[in-house]
C-alpha positions in Angstrom: 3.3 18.4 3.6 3.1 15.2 1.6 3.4 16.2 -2.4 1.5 14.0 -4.8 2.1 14.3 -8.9 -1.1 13.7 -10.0 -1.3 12.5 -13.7 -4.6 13.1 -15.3 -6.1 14.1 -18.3 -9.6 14.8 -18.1 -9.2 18.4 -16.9 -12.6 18.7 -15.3 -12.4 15.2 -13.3 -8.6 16.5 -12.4 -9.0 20.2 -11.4 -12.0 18.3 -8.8 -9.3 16.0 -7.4 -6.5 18.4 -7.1 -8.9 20.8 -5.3 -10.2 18.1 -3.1 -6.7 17.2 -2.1 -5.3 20.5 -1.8 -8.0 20.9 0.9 -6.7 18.3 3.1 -3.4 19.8 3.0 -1.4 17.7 0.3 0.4 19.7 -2.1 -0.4 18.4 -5.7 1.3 19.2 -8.6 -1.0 18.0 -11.9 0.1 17.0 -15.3 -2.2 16.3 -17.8 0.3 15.1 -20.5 2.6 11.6 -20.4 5.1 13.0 -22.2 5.8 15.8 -19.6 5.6 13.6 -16.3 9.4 12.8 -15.9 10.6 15.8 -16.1 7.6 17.1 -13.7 9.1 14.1 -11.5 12.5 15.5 -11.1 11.3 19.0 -10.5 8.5 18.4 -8.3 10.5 15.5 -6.0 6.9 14.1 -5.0 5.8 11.5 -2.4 3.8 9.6 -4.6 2.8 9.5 -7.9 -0.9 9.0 -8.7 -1.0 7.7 -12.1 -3.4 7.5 -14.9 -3.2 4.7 -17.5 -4.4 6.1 -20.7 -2.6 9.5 -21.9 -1.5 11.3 -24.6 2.5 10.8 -25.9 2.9 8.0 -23.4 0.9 5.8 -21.0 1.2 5.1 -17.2 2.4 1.9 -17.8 5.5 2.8 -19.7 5.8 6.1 -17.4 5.5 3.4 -14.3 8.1 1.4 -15.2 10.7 4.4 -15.8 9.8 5.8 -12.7 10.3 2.3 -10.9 13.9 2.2 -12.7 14.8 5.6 -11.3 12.8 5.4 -8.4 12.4 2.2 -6.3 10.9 3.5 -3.7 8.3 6.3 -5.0 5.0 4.8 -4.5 2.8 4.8 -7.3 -0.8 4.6 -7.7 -2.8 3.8 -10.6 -6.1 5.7 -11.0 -7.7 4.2 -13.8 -10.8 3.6 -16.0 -9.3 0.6 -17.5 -10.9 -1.7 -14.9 -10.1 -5.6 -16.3 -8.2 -8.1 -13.8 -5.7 -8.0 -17.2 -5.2 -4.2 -16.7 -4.7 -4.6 -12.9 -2.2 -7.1 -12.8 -0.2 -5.6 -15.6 0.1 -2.2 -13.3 1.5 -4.3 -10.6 3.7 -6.1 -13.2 4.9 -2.2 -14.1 5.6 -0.7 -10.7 2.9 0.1 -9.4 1.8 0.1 -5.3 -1.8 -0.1 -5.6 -4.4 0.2 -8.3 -8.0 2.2 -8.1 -10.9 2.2 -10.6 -12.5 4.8 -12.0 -15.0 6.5 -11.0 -14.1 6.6 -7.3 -14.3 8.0 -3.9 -12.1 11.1 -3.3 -12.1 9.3 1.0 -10.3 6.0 -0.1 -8.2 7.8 -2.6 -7.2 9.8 0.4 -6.7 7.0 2.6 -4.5 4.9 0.2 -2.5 7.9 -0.3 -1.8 8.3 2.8 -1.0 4.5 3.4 1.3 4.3 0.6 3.2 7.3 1.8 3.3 6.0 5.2 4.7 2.5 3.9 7.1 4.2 1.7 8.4 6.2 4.8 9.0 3.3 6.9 6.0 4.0 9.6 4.0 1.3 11.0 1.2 0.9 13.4 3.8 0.4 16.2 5.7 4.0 16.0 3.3 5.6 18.8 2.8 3.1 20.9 4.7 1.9 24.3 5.5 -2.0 25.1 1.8 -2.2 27.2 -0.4 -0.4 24.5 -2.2 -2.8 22.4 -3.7 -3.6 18.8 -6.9 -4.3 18.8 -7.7 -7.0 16.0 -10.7 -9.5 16.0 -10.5 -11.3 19.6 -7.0 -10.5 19.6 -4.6 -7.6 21.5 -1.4 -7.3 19.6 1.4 -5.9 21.6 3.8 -5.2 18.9 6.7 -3.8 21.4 6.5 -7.0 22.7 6.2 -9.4 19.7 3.3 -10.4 22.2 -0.4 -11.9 20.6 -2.9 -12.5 23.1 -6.4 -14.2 22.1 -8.8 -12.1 24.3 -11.5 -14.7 25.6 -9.2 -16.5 27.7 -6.0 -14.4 28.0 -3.6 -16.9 26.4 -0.7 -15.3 24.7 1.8 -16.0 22.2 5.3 -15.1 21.3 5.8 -13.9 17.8 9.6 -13.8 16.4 10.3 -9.9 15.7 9.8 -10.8 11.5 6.3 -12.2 12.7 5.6 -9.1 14.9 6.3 -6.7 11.7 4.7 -8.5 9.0 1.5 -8.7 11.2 2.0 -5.0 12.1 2.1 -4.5 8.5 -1.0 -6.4 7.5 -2.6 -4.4 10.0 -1.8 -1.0 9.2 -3.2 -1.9 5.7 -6.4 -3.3 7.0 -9.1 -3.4 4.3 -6.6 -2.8 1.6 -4.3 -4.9 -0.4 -0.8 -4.9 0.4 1.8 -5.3 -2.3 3.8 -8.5 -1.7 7.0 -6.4 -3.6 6.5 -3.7 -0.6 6.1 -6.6 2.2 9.3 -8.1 0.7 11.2 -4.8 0.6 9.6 -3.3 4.0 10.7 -6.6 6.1 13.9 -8.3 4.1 14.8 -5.6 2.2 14.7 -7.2 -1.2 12.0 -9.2 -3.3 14.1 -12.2 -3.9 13.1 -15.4 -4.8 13.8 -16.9 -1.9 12.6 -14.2 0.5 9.6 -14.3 -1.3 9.0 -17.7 -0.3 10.3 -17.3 3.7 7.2 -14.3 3.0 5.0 -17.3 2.1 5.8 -19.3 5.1 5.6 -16.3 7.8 2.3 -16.0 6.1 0.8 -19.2 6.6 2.0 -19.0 10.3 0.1 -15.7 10.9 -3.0 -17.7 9.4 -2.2 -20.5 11.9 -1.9 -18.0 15.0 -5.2 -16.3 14.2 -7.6 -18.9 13.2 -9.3 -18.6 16.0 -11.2 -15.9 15.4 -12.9 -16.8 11.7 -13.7 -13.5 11.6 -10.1 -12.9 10.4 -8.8 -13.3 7.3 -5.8 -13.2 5.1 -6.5 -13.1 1.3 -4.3 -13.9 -0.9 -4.7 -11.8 -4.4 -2.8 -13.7 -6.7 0.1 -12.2 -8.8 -0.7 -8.9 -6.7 -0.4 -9.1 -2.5 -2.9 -9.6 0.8 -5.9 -8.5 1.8 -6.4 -8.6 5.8 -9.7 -8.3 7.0 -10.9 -8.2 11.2 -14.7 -8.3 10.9 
C-alpha cells in the first residue's frame, strides 16, 4: 500500500482529500501543521510527500528543501494555491517533483501520485512487457525490449541506443504530464550533473529528430522545470 504524508491545512478541504484517497487504497497520514511534518516524516516512512506551500510555523518550501537534504529520493508534490510561474519554479528550485494548483481534481492528483511513486520506485512502461509487445505512440510502435521504433504507415524501423530506449520510455510513461529534468537525470545517469544534463539535452533533440514524423507528437520543453510529451 503506497503511504502519502499529506500536508494541509484547511481541515475541511484535507479531511475531503484524505477520504478520497483512503478510498482508493493509499494510506494517508495528514498533518496540518509545518512545524510537525519532519518528525511525521520519520515516523510515517511515506512514499511521497504531498505538500502545501503556505502553513503555519514553517512553509513547504523550507520543509521541501529539508526533506530533499535527508531524502533524495522521496517524491514531493506541491499542492498549492499560490499559482504564479514565480511560485512554480521556486518549488522545483526546493525539491519538489511536480507542482498542482489549487483548486483541483482529486483524478489527476491520483494519477500524479501514482506516477511519482512509480518513478521513484524505478518502474517504467517496459516492466510488463515481452521483447514483441509494443508501445503504442502516435504512428509509432515502440518496442522497448528491443530498443526497436517502428513508424507504423510503412513499417520502417529504427534502432535506439538502450539510453534512447529508456529516456523515450520515460517520456512515455509520463504522457500528458511534465517530467522533472532532475528525475530524468537521476532515473537514466544517475546524477544531475552538469554535464549529464547536457548529454540529457542532446538525447532529447534526437528523440525530437526520430519522431517528427508524426506532428502530432511533441516534446515541450518547460523551461527551468522538465518535458511535456504529448501523442495527439
Amino acid at each position: 500500500m503506497t503511504k502519502i504524508l499529506y500536508v494541509e491545512d484547511e481541515p475541511f478541504l484535507g479531511k475531503i482529500v484524505q477520504e478520497s484517497l483512503e478510498s482508493r487504497a493509499f494510506e494517508v497520514l495528514m498533518v496540518t501543521d509545518g512545524a510537525r511534518v519532519l518528525p511525521a516524516l520519520e515516523r510515517f516512512e511515506p512514499d511521497i510527500c504531498v505538500l502545501d506551500v503556505m502553513l503555519p510555523n514553517r512553509d513547504g518550501f523550507s520543509l521541501a528543501e529539508a526533506i530533499r537534504r535527508d531524502r533524495p529520493g522521496l517524491p514531493i508534490l506541491f499542492l498549492s494555491a499560490k499559482d504564479q510561474t514565480e511560485d512554480v519554479l521556486r518549488g522545483f528550485a526546493a525539491g519538489g517533483n511536480d507542482y498542482m494548483r489549487k483548486p483541483f481534481s482529486m483524478e489527476e492528483l491520483i494519477v500524479r501520485v501514482q506516477n511519482l511513486v512509480a518513478l521513484a520506485r524505478g518502474k517504467t512502461a517496459t516492466t510488463t512487457r515481452d521483447a514483441n509487445e509494443a508501445i503504442e505512440v502516435g504512428k509509432f510502435a515502440f518496442y522497448p525490449q528491443k530498443y526497436e521504433l517502428r513508424f507504423s504507415p510503412d513499417g520502417s524501423a529504427r534502432k535506439l541506443s538502450a539510453r534512447e530506449a529508456e529516456l523515450l520510455a520515460i517520456l512515455i510513461e509520463h504522457r500528458n504530464f511534465t517530467v522533472a529534468r532532475k528525475d530524468i537525470l537521476l532515473r537514466v545517469w544517475g546524477d544531475d550533473s552538469f554535464f549529464n544534463s547536457r548529454n540529457l539535452d542532446v538525447y532529447i533533440t534526437k528523440l525530437r529528430n526520430y519522431l517528427r514524423r508524426d506532428p502530432a507528437i511533441e516534446i515541450i520543453t518547460i523551461k527551468g522545470v522538465g518535458y511535456h510529451f504529448t501523442a495527439g
